[in-house]
C-alpha positions as CSV (number, residue, x, y, z in Angstrom):
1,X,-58.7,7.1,1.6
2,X,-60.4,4.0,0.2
3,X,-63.0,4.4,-1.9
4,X,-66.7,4.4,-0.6
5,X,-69.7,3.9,-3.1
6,X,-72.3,5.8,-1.6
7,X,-74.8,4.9,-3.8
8,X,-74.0,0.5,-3.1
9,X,-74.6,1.3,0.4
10,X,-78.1,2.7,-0.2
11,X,-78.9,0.3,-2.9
12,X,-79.7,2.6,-5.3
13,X,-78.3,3.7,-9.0
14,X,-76.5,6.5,-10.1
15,X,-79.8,7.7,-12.4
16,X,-81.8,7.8,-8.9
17,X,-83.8,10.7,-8.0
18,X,-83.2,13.2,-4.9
19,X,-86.8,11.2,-4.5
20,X,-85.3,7.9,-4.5
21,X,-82.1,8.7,-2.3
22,X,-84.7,10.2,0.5
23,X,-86.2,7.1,0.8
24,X,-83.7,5.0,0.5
25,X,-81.6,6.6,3.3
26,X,-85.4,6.7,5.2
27,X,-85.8,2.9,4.9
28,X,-82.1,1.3,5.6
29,X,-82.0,4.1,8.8
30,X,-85.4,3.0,10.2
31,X,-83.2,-1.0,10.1
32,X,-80.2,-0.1,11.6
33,X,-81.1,2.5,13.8
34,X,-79.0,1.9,17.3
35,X,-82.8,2.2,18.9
36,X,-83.9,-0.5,16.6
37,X,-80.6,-2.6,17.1
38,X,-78.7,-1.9,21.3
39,X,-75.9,-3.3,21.6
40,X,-74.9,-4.5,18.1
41,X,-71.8,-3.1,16.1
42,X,-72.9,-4.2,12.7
43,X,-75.8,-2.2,12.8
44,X,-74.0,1.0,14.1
45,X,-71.2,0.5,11.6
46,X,-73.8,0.6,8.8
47,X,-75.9,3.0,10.6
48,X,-72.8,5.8,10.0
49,X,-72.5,4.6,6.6
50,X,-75.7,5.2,5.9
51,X,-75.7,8.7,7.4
52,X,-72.9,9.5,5.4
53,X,-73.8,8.5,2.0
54,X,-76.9,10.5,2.7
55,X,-74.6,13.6,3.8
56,X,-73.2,13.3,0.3
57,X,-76.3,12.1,-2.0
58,X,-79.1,14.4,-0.5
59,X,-77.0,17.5,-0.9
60,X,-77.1,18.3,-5.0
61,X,-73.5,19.9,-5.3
62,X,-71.7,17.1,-3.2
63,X,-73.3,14.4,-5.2
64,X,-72.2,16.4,-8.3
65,X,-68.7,16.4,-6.6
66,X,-68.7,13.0,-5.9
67,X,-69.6,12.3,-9.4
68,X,-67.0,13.8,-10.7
69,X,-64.2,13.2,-8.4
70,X,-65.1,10.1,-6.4
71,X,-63.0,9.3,-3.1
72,X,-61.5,13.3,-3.7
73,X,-64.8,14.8,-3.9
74,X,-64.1,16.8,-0.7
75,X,-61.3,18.6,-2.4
76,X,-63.0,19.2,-5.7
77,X,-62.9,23.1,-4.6
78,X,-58.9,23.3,-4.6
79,X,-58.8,20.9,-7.9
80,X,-60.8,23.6,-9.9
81,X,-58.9,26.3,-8.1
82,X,-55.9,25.0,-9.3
83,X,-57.0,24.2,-12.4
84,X,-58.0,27.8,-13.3
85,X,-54.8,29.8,-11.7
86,X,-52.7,27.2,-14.1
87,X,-54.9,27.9,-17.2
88,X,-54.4,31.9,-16.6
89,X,-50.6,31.1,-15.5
90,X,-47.8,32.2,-17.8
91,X,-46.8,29.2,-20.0
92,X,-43.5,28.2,-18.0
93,X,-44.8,29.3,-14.8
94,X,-44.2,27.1,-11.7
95,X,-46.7,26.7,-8.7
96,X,-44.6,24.9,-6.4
97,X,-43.8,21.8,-8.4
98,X,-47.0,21.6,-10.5
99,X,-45.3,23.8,-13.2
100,X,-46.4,22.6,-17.0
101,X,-48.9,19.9,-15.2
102,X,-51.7,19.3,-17.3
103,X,-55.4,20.3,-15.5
104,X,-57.6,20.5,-18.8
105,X,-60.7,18.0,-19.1
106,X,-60.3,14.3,-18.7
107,X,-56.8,15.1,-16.1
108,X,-56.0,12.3,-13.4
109,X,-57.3,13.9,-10.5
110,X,-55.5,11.2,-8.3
111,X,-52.0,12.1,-9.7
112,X,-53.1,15.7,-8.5
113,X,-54.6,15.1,-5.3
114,X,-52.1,12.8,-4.1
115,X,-49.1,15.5,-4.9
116,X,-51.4,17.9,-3.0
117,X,-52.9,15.9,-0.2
118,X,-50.6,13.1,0.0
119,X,-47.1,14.6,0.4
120,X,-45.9,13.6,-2.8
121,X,-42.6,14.9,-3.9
122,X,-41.7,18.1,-4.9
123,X,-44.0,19.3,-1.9
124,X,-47.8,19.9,-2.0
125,X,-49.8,23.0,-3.9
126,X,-49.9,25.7,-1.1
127,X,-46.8,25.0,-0.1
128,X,-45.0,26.6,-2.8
129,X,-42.3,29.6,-2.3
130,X,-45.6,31.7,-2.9
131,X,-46.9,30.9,0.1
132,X,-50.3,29.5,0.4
133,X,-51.2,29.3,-2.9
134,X,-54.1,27.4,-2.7
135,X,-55.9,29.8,-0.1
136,X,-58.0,29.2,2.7
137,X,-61.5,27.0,1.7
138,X,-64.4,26.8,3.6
139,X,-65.2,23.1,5.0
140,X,-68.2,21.3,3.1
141,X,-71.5,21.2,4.9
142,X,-73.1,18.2,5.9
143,X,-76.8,17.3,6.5
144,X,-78.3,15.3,8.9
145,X,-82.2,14.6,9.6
146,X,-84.0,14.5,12.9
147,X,-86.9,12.9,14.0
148,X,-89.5,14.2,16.3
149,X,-93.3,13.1,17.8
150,X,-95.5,15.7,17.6
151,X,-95.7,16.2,21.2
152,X,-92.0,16.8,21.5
153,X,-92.3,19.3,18.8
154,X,-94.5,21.2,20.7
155,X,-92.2,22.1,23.6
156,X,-88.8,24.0,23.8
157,X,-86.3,21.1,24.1
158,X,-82.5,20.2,24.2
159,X,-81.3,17.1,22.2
160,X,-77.5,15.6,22.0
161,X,-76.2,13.9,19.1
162,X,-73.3,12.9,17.4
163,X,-72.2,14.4,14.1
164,X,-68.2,13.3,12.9
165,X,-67.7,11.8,16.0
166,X,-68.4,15.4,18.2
167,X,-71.3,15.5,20.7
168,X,-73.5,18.4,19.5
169,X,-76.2,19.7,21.7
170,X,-79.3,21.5,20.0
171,X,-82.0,23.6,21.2
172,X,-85.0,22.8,19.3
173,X,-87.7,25.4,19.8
174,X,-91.4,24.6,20.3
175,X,-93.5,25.0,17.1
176,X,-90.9,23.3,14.2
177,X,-92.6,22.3,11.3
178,X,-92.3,19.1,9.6
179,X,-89.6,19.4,6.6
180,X,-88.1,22.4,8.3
181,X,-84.4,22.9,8.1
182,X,-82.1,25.0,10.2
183,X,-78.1,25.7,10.1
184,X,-75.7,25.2,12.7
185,X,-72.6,27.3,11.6
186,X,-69.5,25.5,12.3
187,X,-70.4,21.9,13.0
188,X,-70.1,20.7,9.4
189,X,-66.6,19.3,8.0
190,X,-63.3,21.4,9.0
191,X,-62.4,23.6,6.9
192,X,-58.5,23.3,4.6
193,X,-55.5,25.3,5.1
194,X,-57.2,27.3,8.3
195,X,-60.6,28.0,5.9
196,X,-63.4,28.2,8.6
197,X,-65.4,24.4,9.3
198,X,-68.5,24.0,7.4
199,X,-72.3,24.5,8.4
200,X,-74.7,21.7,9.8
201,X,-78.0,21.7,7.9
202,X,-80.7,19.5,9.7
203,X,-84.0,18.1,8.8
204,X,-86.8,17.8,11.1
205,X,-89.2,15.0,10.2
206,X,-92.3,15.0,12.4
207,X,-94.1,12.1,12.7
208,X,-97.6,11.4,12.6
209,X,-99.9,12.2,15.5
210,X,-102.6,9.1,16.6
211,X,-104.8,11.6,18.4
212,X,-104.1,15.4,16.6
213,X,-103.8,16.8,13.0
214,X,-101.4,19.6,12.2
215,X,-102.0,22.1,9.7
216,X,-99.8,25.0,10.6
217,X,-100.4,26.4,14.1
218,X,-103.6,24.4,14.0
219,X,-104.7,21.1,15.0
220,X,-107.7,19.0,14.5
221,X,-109.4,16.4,16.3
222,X,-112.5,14.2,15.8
223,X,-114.2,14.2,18.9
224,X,-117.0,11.0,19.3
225,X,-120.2,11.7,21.4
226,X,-123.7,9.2,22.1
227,X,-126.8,9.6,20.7
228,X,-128.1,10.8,23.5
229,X,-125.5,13.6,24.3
230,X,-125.9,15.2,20.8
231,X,-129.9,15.0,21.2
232,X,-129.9,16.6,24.6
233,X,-126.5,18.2,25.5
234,X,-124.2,17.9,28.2
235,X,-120.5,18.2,28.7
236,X,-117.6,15.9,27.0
237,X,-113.9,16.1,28.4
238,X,-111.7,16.9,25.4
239,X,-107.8,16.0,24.9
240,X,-105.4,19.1,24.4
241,X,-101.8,19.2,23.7
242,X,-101.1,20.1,27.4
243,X,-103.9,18.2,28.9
244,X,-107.7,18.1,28.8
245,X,-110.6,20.3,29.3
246,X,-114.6,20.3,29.4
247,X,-116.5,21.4,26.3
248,X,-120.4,22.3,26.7
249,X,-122.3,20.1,23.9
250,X,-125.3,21.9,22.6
251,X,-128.6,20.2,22.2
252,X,-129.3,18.8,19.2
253,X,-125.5,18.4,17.7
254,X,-125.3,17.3,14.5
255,X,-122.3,14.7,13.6
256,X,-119.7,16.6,11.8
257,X,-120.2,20.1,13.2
258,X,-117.2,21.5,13.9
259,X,-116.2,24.0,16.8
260,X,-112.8,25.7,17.7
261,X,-111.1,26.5,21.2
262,X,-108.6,29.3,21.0
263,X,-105.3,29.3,21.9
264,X,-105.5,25.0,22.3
265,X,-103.6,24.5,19.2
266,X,-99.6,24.2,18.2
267,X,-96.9,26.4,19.3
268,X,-96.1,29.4,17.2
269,X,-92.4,29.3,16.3
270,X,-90.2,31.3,18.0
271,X,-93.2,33.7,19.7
272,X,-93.3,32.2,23.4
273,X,-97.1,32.8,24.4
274,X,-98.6,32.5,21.2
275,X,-100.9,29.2,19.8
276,X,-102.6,28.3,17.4
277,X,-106.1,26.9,17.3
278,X,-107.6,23.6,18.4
279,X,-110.6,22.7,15.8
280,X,-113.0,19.7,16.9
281,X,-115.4,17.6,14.8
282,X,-118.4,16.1,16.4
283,X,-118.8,12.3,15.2
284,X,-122.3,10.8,16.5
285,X,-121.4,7.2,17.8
286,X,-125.6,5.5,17.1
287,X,-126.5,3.0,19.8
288,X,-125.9,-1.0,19.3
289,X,-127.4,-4.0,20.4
290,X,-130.8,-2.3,21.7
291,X,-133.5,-4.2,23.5
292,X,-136.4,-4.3,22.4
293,X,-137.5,-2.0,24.8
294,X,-135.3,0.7,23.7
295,X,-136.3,-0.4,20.3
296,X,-139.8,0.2,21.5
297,X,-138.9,4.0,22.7
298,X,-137.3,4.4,19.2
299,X,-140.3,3.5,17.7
300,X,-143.1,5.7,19.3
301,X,-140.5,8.7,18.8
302,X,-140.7,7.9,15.1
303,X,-144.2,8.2,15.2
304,X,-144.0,11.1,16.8
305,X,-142.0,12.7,14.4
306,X,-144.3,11.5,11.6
């Protein structure tokens, strides 16, 4: 396997953050995102690279692995594995053709992963007389992010996508939150020596809603009324999630009163038939460019109030 430097591709150092690497990944997908860039190779090619240094970096013990092993960071588990049955081995002990071999700090893990992975002589570890030495190891997970408009977040939804080159189809269900995470068991990397395949963690990112506000099952809304409605009433059609509906304005509504319609708000997660709240705040839009009759009418209502 050449070697990949995860952290070159997302232009970042090995001192960065979990901080840094989040927004690195962010930024370079956003560029070569296929959406951003149909039809050209390049950009797909450095699209996957992208997605899988982030697979590695975001996820604190793969990075640690990859740290510390580089290209072999996948294997790290059977390295230490090995490494501890040979330090409680008898001294002259042989597991099959690593008898004597050296696994202390500072080892070649190359030497070792090649003999094991790379059908070196003297056969691999696990396929000593013993048998499967090595055991069965669980796959590592991988992580992937997924972004959603708010609106498509608020219904029960299938999406397909690929993840190591398998077409995975996900039910999202209405109501996710932003920065929520959920597992898919068995869709991360396959597992060694008949181990069972790894988990799929994703990441939903919600973006940013022109119209609505989301704070939990909630939303907010500023809702803009003339002078005149707020002085004398009348009825405004509002937007909702679903479509719109007719709000009674009371006389005399002051700019920023606020009132809430039940049940208009977000999805609760995973309890069909339950909503939040939708909360409205009245802005006043004042009157421009008056005649001067109108500023006339003004007037002699001032000195009325007066």
């Amino acid at each position: 396997m050449a070697y990949i430097d995860y952290y070159k591709i997302l232009g970042i150092d090995k001192k960065a953050s979990a901080d840094d690497v989040k927004k690195a990944y962010r930024k370079l997908a956003r560029k070569y995102h296929p959406d951003v860039n149909p039809g050209d190779k390049e950009a797909e090619r450095k699209f996957k690279e992208i997605n899988e240094a982030n697979e590695v970096l975001s996820h604190p013990e793969n990075r640690e692995k990859y740290d510390k092993y580089g290209e072999h960071w996948k294997h790290g588990e059977e390295y230490e594995k090995a490494r501890q049955q040979q330090q409680h081995s008898q001294q002259n002990q042989s597991y099959g053709g690593f008898s004597g071999a050296d696994f202390g700090e500072g080892a070649d893990f190359s030497d070792f992963f090649q003999s094991m992975f790379g059908g070196g002589a003297g056969g691999g570890f696990g396929r000593s007389s013993r048998g499967s030495a090595s055991g069965k190891f669980k796959g590592q997970d991988i992580s992937a992010e997924l972004n959603l408009h708010l609106r498509d977040a608020a219904k029960t939804h299938q999406q397909t996508f690929d993840i190591n080159g398998k077409k995975v189809r996900l039910t999202i269900p209405a109501g996710v939150a932003d920065g929520q995470k959920i597992k898919l068991k068995g869709h991360g990397n396959p597992g060694y020596n008949g181990g069972p395949d790894g988990d799929l963690y994703i990441t939903f990112n919600i973006a940013e809603d022109p119209h609505f506000k989301r704070n939990g099952d909630n939303l907010s809304a500023d809702i803009t009324i003339d002078l005149y409605t707020a002085i004398l009433g009348g009825e405004v059609n509002v937007k909702t999630l679903d479509g719109s509906v007719k709000l009674k304005v009371k006389p005399e509504t002051q700019s920023g009163i606020k009132v809430r319609l039940k049940g208009k708000g977000f999805p609760v997660y995973k309890k069909e038939g339950e909503f939040g709240d939708l909360v409205l705040t009245y802005q006043v839009k004042l009157p421009t460019k008056l005649s001067s009759r109108e500023k006339e009418l003004f007037q002699q209502l001032k000195d009325l109030q007066s």
